[in-house]
C-alpha positions as CSV (number, residue, x, y, z in Angstrom):
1,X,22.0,33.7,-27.1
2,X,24.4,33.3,-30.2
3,X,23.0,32.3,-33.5
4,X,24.8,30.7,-36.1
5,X,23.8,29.4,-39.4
6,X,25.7,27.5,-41.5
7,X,24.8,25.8,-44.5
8,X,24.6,25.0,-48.9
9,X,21.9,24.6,-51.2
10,X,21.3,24.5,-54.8
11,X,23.1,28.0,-55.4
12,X,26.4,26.8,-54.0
13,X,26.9,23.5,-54.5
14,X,25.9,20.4,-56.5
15,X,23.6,17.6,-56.2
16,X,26.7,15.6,-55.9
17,X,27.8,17.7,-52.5
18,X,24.4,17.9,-51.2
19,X,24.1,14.1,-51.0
20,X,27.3,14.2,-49.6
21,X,26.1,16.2,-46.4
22,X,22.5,15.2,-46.2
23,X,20.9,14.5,-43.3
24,X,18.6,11.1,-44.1
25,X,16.1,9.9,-40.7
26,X,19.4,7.6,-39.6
27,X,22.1,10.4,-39.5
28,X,19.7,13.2,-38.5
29,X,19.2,11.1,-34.9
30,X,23.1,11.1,-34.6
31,X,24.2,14.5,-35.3
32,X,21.2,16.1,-32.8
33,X,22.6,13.7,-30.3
34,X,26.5,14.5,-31.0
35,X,25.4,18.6,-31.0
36,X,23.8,18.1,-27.8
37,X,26.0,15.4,-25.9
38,X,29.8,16.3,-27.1
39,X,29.8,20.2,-28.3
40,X,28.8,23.5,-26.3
41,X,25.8,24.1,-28.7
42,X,23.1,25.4,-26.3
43,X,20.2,24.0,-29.0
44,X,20.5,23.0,-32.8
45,X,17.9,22.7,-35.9
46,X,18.9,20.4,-38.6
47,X,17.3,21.2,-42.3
48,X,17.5,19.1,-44.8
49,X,15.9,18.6,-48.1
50,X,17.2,18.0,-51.7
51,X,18.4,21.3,-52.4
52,X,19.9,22.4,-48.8
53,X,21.6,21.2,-45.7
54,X,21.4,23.8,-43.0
55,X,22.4,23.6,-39.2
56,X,21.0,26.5,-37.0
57,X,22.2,26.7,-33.5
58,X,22.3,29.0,-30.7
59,X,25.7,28.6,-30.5
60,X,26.6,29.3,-26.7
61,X,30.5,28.8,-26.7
62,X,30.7,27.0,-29.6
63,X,32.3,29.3,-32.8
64,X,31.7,29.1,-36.5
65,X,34.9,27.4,-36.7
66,X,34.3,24.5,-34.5
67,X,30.7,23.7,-35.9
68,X,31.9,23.5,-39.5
69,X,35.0,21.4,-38.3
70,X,31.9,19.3,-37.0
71,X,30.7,19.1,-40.0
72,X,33.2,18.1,-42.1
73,X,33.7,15.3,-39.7
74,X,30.6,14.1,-39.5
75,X,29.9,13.5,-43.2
76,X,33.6,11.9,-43.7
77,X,34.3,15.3,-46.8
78,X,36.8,16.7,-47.7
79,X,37.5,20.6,-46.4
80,X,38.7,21.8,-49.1
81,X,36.0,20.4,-51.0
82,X,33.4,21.8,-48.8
83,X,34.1,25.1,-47.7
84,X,34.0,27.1,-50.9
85,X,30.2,26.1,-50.9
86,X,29.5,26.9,-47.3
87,X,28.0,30.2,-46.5
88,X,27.5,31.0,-42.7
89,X,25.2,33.6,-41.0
90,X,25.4,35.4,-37.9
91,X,23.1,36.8,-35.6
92,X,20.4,38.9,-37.2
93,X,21.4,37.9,-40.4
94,X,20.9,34.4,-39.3
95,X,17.6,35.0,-38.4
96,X,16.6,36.6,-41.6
97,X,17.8,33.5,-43.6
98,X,15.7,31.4,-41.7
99,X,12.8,33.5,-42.1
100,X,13.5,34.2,-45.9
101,X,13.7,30.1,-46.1
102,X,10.7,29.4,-44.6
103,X,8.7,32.1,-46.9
104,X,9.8,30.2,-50.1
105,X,12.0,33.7,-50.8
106,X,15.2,31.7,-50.9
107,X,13.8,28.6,-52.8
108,X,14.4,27.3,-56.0
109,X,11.0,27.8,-57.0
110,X,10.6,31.8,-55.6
111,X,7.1,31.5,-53.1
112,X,6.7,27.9,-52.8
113,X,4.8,26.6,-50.2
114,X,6.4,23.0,-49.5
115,X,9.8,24.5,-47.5
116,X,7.3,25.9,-44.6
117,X,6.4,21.9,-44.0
118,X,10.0,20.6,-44.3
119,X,11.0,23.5,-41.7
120,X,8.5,22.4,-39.0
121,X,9.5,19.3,-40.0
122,X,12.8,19.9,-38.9
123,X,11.9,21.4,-35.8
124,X,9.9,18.7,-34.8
125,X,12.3,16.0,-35.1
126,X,14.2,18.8,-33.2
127,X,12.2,18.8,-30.2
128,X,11.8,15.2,-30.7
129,X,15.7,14.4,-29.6
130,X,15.2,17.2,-27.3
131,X,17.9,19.4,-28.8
132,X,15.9,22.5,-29.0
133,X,16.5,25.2,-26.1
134,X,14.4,28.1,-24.8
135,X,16.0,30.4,-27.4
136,X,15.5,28.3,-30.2
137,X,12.3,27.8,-29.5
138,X,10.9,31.4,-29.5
139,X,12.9,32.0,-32.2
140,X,11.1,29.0,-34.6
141,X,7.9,29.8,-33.8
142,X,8.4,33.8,-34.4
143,X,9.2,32.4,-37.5
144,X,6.8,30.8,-38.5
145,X,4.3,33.6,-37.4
146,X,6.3,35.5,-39.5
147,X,5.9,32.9,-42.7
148,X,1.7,33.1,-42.1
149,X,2.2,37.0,-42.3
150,X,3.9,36.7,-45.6
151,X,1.6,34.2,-46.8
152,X,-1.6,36.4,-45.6
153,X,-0.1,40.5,-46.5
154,X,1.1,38.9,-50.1
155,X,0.3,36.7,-53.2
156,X,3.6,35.3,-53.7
157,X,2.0,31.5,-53.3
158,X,-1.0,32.0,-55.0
159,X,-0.2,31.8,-58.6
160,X,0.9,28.8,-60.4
161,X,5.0,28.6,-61.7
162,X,4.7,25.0,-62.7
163,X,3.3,23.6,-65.9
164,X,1.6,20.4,-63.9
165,X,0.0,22.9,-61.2
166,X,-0.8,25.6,-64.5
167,X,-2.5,22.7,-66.0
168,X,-4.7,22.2,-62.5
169,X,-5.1,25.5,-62.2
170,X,-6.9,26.4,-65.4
171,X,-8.9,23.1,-65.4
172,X,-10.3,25.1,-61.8
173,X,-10.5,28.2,-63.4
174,X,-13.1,26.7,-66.9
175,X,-15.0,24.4,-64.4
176,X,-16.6,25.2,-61.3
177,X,-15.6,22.9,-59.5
178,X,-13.4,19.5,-60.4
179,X,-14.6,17.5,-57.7
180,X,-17.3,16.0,-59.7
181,X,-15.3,16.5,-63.0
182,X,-14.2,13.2,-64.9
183,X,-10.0,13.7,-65.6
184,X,-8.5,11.3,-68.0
185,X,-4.7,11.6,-67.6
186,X,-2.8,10.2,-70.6
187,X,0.7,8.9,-69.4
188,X,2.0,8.1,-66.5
189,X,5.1,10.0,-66.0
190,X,6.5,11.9,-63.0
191,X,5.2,15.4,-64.8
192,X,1.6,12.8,-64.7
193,X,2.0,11.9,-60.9
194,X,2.6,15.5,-59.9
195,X,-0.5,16.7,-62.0
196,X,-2.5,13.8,-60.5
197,X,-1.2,15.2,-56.7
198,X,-2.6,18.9,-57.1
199,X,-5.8,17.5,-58.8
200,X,-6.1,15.3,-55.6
201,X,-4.8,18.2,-53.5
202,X,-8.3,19.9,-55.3
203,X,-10.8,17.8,-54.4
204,X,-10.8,15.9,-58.0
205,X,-12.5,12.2,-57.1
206,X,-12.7,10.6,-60.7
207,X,-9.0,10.2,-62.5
208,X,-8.7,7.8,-65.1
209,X,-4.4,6.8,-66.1
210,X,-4.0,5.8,-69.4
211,X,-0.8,4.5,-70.2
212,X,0.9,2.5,-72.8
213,X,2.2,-0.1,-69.9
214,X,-0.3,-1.0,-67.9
215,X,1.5,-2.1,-64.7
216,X,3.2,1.3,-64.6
217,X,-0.2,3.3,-64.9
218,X,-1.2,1.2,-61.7
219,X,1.5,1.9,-59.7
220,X,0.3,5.5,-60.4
221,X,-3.3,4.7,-59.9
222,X,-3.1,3.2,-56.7
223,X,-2.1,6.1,-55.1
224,X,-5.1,8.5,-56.3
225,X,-7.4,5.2,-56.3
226,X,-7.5,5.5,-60.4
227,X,-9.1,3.6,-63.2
228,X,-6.6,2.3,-65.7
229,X,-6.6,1.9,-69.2
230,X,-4.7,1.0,-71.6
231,X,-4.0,3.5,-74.8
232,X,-6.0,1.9,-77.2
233,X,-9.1,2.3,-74.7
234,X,-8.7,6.2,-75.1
235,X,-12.0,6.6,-77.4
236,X,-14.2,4.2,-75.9
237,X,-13.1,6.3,-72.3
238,X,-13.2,10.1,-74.1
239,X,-16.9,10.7,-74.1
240,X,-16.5,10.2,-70.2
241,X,-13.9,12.7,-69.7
242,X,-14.4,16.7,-68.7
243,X,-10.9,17.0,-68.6
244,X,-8.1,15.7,-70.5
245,X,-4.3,16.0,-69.5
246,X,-1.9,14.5,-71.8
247,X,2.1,14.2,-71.2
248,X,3.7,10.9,-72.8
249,X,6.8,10.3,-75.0
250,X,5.3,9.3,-77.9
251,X,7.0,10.5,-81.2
252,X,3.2,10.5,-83.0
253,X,-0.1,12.2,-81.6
254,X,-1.9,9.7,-79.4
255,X,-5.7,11.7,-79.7
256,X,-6.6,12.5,-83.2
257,X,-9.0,15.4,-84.2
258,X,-11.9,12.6,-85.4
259,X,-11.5,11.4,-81.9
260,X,-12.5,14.0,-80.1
261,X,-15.2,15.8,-82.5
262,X,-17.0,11.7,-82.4
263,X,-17.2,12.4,-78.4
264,X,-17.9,16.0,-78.0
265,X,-21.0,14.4,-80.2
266,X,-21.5,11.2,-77.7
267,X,-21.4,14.4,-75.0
268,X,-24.3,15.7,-76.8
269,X,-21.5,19.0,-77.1
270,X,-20.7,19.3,-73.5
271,X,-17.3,21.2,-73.0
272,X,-14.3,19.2,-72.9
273,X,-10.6,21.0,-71.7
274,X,-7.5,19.4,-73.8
275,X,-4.1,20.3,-72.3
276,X,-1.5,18.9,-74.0
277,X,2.2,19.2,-72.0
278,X,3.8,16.8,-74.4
279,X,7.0,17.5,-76.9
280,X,6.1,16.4,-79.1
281,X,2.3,16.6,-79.2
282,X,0.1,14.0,-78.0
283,X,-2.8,15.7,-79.3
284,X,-3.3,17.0,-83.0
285,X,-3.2,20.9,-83.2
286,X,-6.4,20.9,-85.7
287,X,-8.6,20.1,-82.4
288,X,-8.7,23.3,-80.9
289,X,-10.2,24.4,-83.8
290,X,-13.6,22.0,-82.8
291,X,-16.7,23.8,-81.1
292,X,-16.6,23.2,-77.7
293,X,-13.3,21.6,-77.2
294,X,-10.9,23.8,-75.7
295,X,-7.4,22.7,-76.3
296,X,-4.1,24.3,-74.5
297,X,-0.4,23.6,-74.9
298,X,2.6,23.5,-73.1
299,X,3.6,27.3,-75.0
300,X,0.3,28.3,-73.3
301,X,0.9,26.7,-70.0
302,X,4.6,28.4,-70.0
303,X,3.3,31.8,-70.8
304,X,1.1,31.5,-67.4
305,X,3.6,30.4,-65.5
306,X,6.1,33.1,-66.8
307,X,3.1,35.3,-66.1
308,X,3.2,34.5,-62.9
309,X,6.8,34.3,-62.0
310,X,6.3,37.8,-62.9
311,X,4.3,38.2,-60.5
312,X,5.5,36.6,-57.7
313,X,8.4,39.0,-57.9
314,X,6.4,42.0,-57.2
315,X,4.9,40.3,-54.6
316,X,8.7,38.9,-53.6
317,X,9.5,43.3,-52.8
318,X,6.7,43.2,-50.3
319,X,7.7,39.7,-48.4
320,X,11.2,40.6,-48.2
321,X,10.2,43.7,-46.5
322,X,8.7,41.6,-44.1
323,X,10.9,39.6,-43.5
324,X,13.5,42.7,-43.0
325,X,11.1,44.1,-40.2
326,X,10.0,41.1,-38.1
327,X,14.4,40.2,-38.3
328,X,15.0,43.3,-36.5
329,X,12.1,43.4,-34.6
330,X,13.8,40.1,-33.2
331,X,17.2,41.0,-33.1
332,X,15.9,43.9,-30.9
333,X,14.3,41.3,-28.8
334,X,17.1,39.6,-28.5
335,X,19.7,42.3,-27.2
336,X,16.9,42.9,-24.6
337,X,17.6,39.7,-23.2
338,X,21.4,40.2,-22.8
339,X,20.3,43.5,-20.8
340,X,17.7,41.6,-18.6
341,X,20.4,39.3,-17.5
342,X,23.1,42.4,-16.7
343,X,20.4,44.3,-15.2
344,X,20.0,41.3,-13.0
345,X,23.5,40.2,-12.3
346,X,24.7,44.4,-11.3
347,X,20.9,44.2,-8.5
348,X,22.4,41.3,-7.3
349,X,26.2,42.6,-7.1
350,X,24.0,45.6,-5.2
351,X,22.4,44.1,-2.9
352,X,25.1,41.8,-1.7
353,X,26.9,44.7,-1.0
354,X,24.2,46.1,1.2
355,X,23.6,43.4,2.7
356,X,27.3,43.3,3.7
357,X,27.8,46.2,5.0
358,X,24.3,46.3,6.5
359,X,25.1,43.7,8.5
360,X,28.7,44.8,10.1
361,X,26.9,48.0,10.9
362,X,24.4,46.4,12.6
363,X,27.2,44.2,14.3
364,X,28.9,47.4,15.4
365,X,25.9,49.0,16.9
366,X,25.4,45.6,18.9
367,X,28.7,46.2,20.6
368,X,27.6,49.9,21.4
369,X,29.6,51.9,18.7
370,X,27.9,55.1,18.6
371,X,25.0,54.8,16.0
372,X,26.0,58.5,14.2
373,X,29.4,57.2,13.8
374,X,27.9,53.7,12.3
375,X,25.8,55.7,9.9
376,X,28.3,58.1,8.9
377,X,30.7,54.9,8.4
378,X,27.8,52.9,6.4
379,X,26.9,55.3,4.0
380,X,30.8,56.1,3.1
381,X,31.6,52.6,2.6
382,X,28.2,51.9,0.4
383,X,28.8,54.6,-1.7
384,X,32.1,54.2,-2.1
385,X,32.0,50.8,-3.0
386,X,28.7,51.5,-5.8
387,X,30.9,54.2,-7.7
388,X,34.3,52.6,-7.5
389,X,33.6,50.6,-11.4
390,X,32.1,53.3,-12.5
391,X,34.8,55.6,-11.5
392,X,37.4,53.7,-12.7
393,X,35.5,52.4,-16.1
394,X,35.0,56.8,-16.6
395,X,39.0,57.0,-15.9
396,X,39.8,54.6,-18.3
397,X,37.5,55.7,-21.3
398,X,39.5,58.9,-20.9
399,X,42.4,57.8,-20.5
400,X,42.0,55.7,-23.6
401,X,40.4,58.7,-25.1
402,X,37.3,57.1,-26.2
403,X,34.8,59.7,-25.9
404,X,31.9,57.6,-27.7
405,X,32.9,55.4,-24.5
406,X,33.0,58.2,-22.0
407,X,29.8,59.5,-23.3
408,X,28.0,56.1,-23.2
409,X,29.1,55.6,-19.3
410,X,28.0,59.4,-19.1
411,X,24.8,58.5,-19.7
412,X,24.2,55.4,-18.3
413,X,25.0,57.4,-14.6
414,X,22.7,60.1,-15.7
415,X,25.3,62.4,-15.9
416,X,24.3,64.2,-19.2
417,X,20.4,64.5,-18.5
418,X,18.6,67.3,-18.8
419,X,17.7,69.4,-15.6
């Protein structure tokens, strides 16, 4: 087994390259079926997301050389536009990318969660065209034992580092629960649509989109099966609301102070949570300064999330410790194998000489050769023939004068043990 990674993502190259080698559904059927039917790749993973392409194979007879030449041709760029983005891994260092990857360590985003997915993914459309071998295999799913380690032993994807999963993340933290909470999102943006996914992703049942144009607020809607509303709605719907998100473009505040002191009154003073990730602000400073209506901004939201980028760098020291360990751990593994396969291949090179000579002696003693003189004969020839390559591998080590060499060999014939 030979591993080989090669690769770019959003530290080397730009959007404009990455689209260039990306691996849609269409092309990602082709290329597993061109590594596996016309190169000497033994098995291939193909990863590919918005911010990297990444190829890992074990390799077999098939060199660094040839697979980005592959590459290149396969995506129609040009070499010299492509290599100076390329980085390539080898062997263990190959399998610590992978596993740094999957943990979210080499992200753009340190610790996120969504790379684990888009790596089985990947190995399942894999398996899929049958392009994954034995040693690719054990080696994905060490990994991914590996990514539940990190994700158990450390906190690195617990804290939010996004001001839409902030905002979700302190409307948990005020409420109990949000599941029964009433959310009026104001706006329907994408920074809206990725709020409205981690409410949904926590159990939130009643989202209301309000929106300046209507038609766009239910294309939003109909996803997290919303109410809509148009703007002008917002204080008839605001007595509802437990929760209020707002993120729009508008140049003027879109909930005034009056408005929300006339329905913390209709709420007969039940609190109501304001976040306001808007520049400018949709919602007028002077209500946080209402009883019972807490009101946050982006500035606050940031400061948690730089809180807690903070903190996923601590917990980032532990992970790639991790990572370090299980990578050798591994490697070691791997080198075993190469051994299992020699110690096999020199029994067998044994044996057949036993058996050779085993059966000319027995050949002889058929014919009446004196069986003393057969032994005598046999065990020459047997022992002669089991120390010839080590004899002449011990000559040539000193001739050489390799004594690192000529100790290895030393020791491997138990030469230099202790008596």
């Amino acid at each position: 087994m030979s591993l080989l990674t090669i690769g770019i993502n959003h530290n080397t190259a730009s959007v404009d390259l990455r689209e260039k080698v990306a691996f849609p559904p269409e092309k990602l059927d082709r290329a597993l079926k061109e590594l596996k039917e016309n190169t000497k790749v033994n098995g291939s993973v193909i990863l590919s997301t918005c911010n990297r392409t990444e190829i890992y194979c074990d390799t077999g007879s098939f060199g660094k050389t040839q697979l980005i030449d592959w590459l290149i041709k396969f995506h129609g760029v040009a070499a010299e536009e492509l290599k100076p983005s390329l980085y390539v891994h080898e062997e263990q260092a190959a399998i610590r990318h992978l596993m740094r990857v999957s943990c979210g360590l080499d992200s753009l985003v340190l610790g996120e969660p969504q790379i684990l997915g888009q790596v089985k993914q990947a190995y399942a459309d894999a398996r899929k065209h049958s392009a994954v071998d034995g040693n690719v295999e054990r080696l994905f799913q060490k990994v991914f034992s590996v990514a539940k380690r990190v994700r158990t032993e450390t906190e690195i994807g617990s804290s939010a580092v996004s001001v839409a999963y902030a905002a979700c993340t302190l409307a948990r933290q005020i409420f109990e629960t949000i599941a029964d909470s009433v959310v009026l999102l104001v706006g329907a943006g994408e920074t809206i649509e990725l709020v409205a996914k981690h409410l949904q992703g926590h159990g939130c049942q009643h989202m209301i989109v309000a929106n300046r144009t209507k038609e766009r607020a239910e294309v939003l809607a109909s996803q997290f099966g919303a109410q809509v509303i148009a703007l002008n709605e917002i204080p008839e719907v605001l007595p509802k609301a437990d929760i209020v998100i707002s993120s729009t473009a508008s140049p003027l505040p879109i909930i005034g102070k009056g408005m929300v002191e006339t329905a913390i009154k209709q709420r007969r003073y039940q609190p109501m949570l304001l976040i306001d990730i808007a520049v400018p602000r949709d919602i007028e400073s002077q209500v946080g300064e209402l009883n019972d209506a807490y009101l946050y901004t982006v500035d606050d939201l940031q400061s948690i999330v730089d809180g807690n980028i903070e903190q996923r760098k601590v917990e980032a020291i532990q992970a790639e410790a991790i990572v370090s360990e299980e990578s050798a751990l591994f490697m070691t593994w791997m080198r075993s194998l190469q051994a299992v396969d020699s110690i096999r291949e020199f029994r067998k090179q044994a044996n057949d000489t036993r058996q050779d000579l085993l059966s000319k002696s027995l050949q002889a003693l058929a014919t009446g050769t004196d069986p003393e003189k057969v032994l005598l004969e046999l065990s020459n020839k047997l022992t002669n023939k089991l120390i010839h390559a080590p004899t002449k591998a011990l000559q040539d080590a000193a001739e050489q004068g390799d004594p690192a060499k000529l100790t290895v060999i030393r020791q491997s014939l138990g030469l230099d043990q202790t008596k």
